[in-house]
N, C-alpha and C positions, 0 to 999 in steps of 0.2 A: 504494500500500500504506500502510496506517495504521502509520506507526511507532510512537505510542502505546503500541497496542496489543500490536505486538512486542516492546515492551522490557518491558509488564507482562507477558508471556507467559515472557521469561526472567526476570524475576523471581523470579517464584515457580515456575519448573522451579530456579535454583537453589539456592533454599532457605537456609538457616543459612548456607551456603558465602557468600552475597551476590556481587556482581558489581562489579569495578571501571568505572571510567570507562575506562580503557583498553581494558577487554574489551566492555564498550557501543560504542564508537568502532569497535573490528575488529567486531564482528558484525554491526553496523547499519551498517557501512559509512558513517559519518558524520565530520565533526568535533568536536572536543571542544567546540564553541560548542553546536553542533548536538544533540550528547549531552546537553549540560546543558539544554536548550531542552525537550528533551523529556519530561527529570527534572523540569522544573518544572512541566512540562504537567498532567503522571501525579500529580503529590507536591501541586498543586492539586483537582484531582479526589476526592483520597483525602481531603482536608481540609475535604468537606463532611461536617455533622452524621451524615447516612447513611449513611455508609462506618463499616468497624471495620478497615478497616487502615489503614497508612500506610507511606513508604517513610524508613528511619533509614539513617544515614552509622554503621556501626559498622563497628570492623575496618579501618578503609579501604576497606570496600568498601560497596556501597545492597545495600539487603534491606527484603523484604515485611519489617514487625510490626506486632501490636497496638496497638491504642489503650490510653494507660495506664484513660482515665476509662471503660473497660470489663473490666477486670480482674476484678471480683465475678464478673461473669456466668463469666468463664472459668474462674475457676475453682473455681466449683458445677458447672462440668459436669465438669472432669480432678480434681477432688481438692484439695484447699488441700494438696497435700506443699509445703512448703518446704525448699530444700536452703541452710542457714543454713551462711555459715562461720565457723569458730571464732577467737580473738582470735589464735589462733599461727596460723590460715591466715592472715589479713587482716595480718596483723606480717610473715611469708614474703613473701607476695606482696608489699608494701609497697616491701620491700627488694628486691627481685628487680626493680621495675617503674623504682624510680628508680636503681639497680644495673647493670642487666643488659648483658651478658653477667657471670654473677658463679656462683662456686661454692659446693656445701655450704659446705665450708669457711667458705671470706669470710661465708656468713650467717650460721654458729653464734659467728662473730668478733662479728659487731656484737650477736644477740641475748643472747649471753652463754649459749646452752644449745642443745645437738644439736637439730636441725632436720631428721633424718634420715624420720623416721613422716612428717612434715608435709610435706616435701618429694614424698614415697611417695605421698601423699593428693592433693596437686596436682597430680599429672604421670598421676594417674589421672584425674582430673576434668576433664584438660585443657585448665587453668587455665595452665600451664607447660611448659615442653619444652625436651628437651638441646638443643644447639647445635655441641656441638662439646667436644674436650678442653683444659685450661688447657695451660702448659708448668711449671706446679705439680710437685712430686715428688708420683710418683704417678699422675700427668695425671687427676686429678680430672673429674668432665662438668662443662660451664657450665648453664646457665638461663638459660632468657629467658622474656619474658611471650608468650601464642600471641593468636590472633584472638579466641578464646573468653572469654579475660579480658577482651578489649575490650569487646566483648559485652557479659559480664555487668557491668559496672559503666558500660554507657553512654559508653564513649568513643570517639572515630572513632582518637585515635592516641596514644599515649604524650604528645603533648605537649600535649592536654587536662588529665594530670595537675596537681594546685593543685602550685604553687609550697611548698618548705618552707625557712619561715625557722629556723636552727636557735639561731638566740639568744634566738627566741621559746619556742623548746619547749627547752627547758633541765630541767626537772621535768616526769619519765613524762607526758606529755602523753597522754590518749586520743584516737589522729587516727584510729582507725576504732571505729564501731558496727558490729553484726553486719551483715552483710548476705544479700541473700536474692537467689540465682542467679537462682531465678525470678519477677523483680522485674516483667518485662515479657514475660507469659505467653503 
């Protein structure tokens, strides 16, 4: 049997959800040497000129995506919508990402202003998601960052995030431009 091909098969049966290497190992009945053998097989393949997809490490987990230097074409055919977030999403998230598990609260602390709308907006977006309650009076929900934020900013795991020197950003530093969910269409 061509494992290749099975593993591209659940690839793209699983979709956005993506697959761990662990869950490659139980299905393909392999070892993790073996698993990665394969990834690299498939993730060569996809990296000739001919292909428009390729397989990315987001989330912790591989998944079918896009080629970036085919992005025009994609989106002439679905629509240039851009879902741009706003400098108090990208300030939430921020906090939440090098934070987290952390509360409304603790974030209207550091940003100096209710975080309540934004927070509402994130956790619709699925950008964010509760975790659990503090021991806060009150018991407040936490936040954490979900897979989807990985995702859209391209990272395999929170500790991709850069590094922040805070003696360097001493004055309102801009550490994010807008960005555009659907960066890698």
């Amino acid at each position: 049997m061509n494992l290749v091909g099975v593993l591209e098969g659940l690839l793209f049966v699983v979709g956005d959800d993506g697959v761990t290497l662990e869950e490659i190992c139980e299905t393909l009945n392999v070892t993790e040497d073996k698993a990665k053998e394969l990834l690299t097989e498939l993730k060569k393949e996809y990296e000739r000129p001919e292909r428009g997809i390729k397989i990315s490490f987001l989330g912790e987990t591989f998944k079918l995506t896009t080629k970036k230097e085919h992005k025009e074409f994609y989106q002439k055919l679905v629509g240039n919508k851009e879902s741009i977030l706003s400098q108090a999403q990208l300030e939430v998230l921020a906090i939440i990402a090098y934070n987290e598990p952390i509360t409304r609260i603790e974030i209207d602390e550091i940003r100096g202003i209710s975080s309540a709308y934004v927070v509402k907006k994130l956790l619709s977006r699925d950008l964010i998601k509760v975790v659990g309650k503090s021991d806060l009076p009150g018991k407040p929900n936490m936040y954490r960052t979900t897979r989807e934020f990985l995702d859209c900013f391209g990272l395999a795991s929170l500790n991709d995030l850069p590094e922040i020197n805070m003696e360097e950003n001493t004055e309102n530093p801009d550490l994010f431009q807008k960005a555009n969910i659907d960066d890698e269409l």
